[in-house]
N, C-alpha and C positions, 0 to 999 in steps of 0.2 A: 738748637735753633729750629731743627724739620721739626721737632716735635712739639714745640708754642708754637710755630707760625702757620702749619699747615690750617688747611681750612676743609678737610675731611678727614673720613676717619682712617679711612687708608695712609693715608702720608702720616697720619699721628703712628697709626703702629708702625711702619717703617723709624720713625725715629726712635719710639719707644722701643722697640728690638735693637738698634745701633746702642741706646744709651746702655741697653742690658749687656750687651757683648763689649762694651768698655768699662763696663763694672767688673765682668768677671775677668778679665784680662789685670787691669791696676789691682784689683783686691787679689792676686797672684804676679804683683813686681818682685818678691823676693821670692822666686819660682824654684830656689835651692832648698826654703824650708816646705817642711812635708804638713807645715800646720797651714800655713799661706795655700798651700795646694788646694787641700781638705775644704777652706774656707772657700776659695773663689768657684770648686765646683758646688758646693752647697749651696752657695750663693744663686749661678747659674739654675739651678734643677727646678730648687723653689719659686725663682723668679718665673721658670716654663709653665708650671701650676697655674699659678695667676693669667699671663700670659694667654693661655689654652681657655681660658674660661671669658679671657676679653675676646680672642678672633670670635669663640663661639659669638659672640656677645656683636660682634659687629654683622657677621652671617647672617644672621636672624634678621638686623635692621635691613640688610641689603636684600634680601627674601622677601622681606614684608612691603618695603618701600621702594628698593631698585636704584636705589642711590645715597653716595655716602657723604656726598656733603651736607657739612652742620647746618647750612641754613634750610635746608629741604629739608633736614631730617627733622630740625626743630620746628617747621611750619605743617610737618606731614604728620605729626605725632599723635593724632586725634584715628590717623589709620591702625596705628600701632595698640593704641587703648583700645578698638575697639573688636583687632583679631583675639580672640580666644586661640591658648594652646593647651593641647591635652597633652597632662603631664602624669596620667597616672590614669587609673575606672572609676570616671563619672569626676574626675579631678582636674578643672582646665584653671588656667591662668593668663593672664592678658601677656600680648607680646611684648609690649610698653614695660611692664614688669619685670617679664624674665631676659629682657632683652637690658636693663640695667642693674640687675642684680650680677649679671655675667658680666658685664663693662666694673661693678665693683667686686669683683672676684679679682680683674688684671690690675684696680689699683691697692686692694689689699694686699697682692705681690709685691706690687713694687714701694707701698709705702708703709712695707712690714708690719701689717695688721696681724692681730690673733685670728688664725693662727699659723699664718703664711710671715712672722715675726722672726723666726728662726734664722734667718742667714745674716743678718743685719748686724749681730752683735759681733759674729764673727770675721764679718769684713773688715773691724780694725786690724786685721792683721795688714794691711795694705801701710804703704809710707800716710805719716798725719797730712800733708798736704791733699791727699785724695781723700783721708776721713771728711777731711773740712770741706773741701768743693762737690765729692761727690755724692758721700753717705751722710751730709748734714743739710748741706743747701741747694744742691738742685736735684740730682737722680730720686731720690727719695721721695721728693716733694711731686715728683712728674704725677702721682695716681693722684693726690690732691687736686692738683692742676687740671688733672685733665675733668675730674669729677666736678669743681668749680664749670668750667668749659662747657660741659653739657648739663649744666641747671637747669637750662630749660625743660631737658627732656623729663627730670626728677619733677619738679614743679609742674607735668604737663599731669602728670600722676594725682599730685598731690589735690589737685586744683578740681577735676572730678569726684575725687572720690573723700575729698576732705582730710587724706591724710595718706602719703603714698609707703606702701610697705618696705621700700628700699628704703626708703629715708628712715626708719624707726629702725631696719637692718643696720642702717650705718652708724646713728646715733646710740645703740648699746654698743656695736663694736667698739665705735672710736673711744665711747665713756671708760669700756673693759679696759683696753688697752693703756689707756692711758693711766688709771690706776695701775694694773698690771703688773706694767716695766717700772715705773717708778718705785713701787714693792720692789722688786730685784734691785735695781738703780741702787737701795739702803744700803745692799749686801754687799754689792762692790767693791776688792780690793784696786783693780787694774783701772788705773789714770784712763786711759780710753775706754774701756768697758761700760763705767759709769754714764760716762757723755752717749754713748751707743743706745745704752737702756733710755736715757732721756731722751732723745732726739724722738726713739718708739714711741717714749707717752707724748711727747711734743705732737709727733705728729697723729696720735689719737684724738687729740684736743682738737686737731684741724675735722678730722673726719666726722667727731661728734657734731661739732657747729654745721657743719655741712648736712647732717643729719636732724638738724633741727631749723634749716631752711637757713641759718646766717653763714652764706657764701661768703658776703664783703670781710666778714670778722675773721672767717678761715684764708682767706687770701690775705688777708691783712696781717696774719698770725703766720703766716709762711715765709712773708715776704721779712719782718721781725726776726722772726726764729733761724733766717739763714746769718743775719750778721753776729748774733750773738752765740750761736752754737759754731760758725767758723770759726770766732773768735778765742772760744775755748778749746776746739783742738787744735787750732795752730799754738795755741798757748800751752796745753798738756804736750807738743811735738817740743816745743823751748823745754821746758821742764823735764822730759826722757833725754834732752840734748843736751841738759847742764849734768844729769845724776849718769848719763853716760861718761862725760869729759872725768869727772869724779874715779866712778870705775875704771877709766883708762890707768890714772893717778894710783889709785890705792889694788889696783890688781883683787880687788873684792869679788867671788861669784855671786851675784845676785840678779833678781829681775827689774831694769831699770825704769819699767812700767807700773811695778808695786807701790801703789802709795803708804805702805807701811814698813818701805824702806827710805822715805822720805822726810820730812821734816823740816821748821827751820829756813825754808828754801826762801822767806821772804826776804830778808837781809842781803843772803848773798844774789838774790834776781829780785831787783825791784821792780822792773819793768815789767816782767813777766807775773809779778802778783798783781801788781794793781790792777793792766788790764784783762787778767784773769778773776780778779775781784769785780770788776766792771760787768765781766761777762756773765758770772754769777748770777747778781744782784739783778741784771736785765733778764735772765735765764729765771730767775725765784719770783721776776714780776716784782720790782722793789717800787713802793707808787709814786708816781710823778714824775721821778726822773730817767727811768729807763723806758726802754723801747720795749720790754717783753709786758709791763705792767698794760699800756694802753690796749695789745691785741689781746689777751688774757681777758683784762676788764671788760673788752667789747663781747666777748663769748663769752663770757658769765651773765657778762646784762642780759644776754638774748634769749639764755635759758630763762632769766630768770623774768622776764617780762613777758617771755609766754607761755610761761606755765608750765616748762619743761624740768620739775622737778627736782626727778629723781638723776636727770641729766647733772645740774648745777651743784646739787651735792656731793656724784662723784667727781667731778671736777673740782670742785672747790676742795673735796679731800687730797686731790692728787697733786692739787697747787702745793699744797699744805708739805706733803714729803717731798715735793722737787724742791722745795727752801731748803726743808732738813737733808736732804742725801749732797744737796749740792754745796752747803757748808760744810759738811762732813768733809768733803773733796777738797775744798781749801783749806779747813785746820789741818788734816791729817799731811797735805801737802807741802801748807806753807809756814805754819805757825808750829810754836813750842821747840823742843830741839833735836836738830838732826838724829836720825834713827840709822846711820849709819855712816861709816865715814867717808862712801861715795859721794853721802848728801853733803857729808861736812866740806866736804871738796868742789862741789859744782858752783858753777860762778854761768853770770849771766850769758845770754847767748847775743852774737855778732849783731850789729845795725839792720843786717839783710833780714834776721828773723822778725826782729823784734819793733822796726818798723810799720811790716803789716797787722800786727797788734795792734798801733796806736792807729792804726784807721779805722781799724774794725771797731776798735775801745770806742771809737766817736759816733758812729754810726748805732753801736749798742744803746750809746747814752740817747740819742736825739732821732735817729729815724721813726720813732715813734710818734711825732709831732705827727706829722704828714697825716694821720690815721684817727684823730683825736674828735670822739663824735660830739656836732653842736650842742646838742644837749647836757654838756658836762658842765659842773658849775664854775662859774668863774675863766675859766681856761676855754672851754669848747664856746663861750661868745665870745674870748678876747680872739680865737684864731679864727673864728667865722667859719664858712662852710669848711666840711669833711673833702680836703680835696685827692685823696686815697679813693673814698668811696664813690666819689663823681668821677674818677678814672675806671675804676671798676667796672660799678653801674653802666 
């Protein structure tokens, strides 16, 4: 909450550093294993990278300008374009520039960009209820967030000079990236692993859009992307928790996060397939009726209506393996038969689990509406104005 609510940039980094010291803390709750250790410092270190490159990032504003709140910063922004800094012999650069190229340095930390990627995967090792709330829909999403927040300052760039160099910085990164992890996302055995590498290209997708000036659609893809990737690790957490109950049963050694010791599992967890199927199919962009199809669609239109290419390409390739790696996750998980007889033996999980699934399963299906731009045929004039983007805006 310090860290949406505040209204400078000082109070943002104070939360933004709380959020990071409660990341490394839950991504190390099972503080007996040496892999959970491993993880929560790597976690930490890479986050300080990122982190060191925003304070710089904020220094330089408060240098130039003498104060950190956004709406001075964002009304003063004409002082910033028009200091020069030397950055090298005979080599200066505006401060407006270096001064948000360092602010996206602290959100490629924190929102696992290449090549500050690295800790994110490893954070499953944390209980699934913190995958879901922390490492999918909000800590993660904070560098988005805050880079949506300061648009102005990108667009004070852009708006001079016809096209601002952070923003082409971010729209290759987010494009990389989001190919990237999806590519690994393929290779994935580990039920969490998979969602991990997605969530990376998920939130590539945010950063490209934002790199090609559509805020609304990367805010609108964030806010999407948290119901239906919580929805899938709370759902991959029911599915470690049935092929657990299994291995209690059958005294089996195995890893109960392998989905190639799984199978079969739809029968014995209905609940937990379908709104894992749900969450899929929102997660692959299924059209019309999920919620990940509309923020997807919105960020492809935007490539693709101005001319942003080579953008919408790789995007539209990385769509293409998030369908395939995340089918892959459900036949290998739920369908054909049991690969082992932990799986043969797991049976669905308690009310408590499987509950917050069917909220999420709804939310996956239909928050989507709320976002659904005028201009769509049929559907965007029966629902009248975009009232996501008038919240936004």
């Amino acid at each position: 909450l310090t860290l949406v609510i505040s209204n400078n940039f000082l109070q943002l980094f104070f939360g933004w550093e709380a959020v990071g010291v409660m990341s490394y803390l839950l991504i190390g709750f099972w503080y007996t294993k040496e892999s959970a250790i491993k993880a929560n410092f790597k976690a930490f270190i890479v986050n300080r990278v990122g982190d060191m490159g925003f304070l710089l990032g904020i220094a330089l504003i408060f240098s130039v300008i003498g104060s950190l709140d956004y709406q001075t910063v964002f009304t003063s922004s004409a002082i910033l374009l028009e200091k020069d800094i030397v950055i090298a012999s005979n080599t200066t650069i505006s401060a407006l520039t270096l001064a948000c190229l360092l602010l996206f340095i602290g959100a490629m930390g924190k929102s696992a960009q290449m090549p500050l990627h690295v800790w994110l995967p490893d954070s499953m090792e944390g209980p699934t209820p913190i995958s879901a709330l922390i490492h999918a829909a909000t800590m993660v999403t904070a560098g988005v967030y805050m880079i949506v927040r300061m648009f102005p300052l990108l667009s004070a760039g852009a708006g001079a000079h016809g096209g601002s160099p952070t923003m082409t910085v971010m729209a290759f990164i987010g494009a990389f990236t989001a190919l990237f992890a999806a590519t690994i996302a393929v290779a994935q055995n580990d039920v969490k692993r998979v969602l991990a590498y997605s969530t990376i290209s998920q939130l590539g997708y945010m950063v490209a859009a934002l790199g090609i000036g559509a805020y609304v659609a990367a805010a609108f893809h964030l806010m999407t992307h948290a119901f239906f990737k919580a929805l899938l690790f709370m759902g991959s957490g029911s599915v470690i928790h049935g092929v657990e109950h299994g291995i209690h049963h059958t005294h089996e050694k195995l890893d109960p996060q392998d989905m190639l010791n799984m199978g079969g599992l739809a029968k014995r967890m209905p609940i937990t397939f379908w709104t894992f199927l749900i969450g899929g199919f929102a997660l692959s962009g299924f059209p019309f009726i999920t919620a990940g199809f509309w923020s997807k669609d919105e960020i492809l239109a935007d490539a693709f209506a101005h001319g942003h290419w080579w953008v919408f390409v790789v995007l539209l390739l990385a769509a293409f393996l998030t369908a395939f790696y995340t089918m892959r996750q459900i036949a290998l998980t739920f369908l054909g038969d049991p690969r082992s007889e932990s799986a043969a033996h797991s049976h669905e999980s308690t009310w408590t689990m499987t509950l917050p699934l069917v909220v999420l399963a709804f939310f996956a299906l239909f928050a989507g509406f709320v976002g659904v731009h005028p201009d769509f045929p049929l559907l965007g004039e029966l629902l009248g104005r975009n009232p996501f983007e008038h919240f936004v805006v």
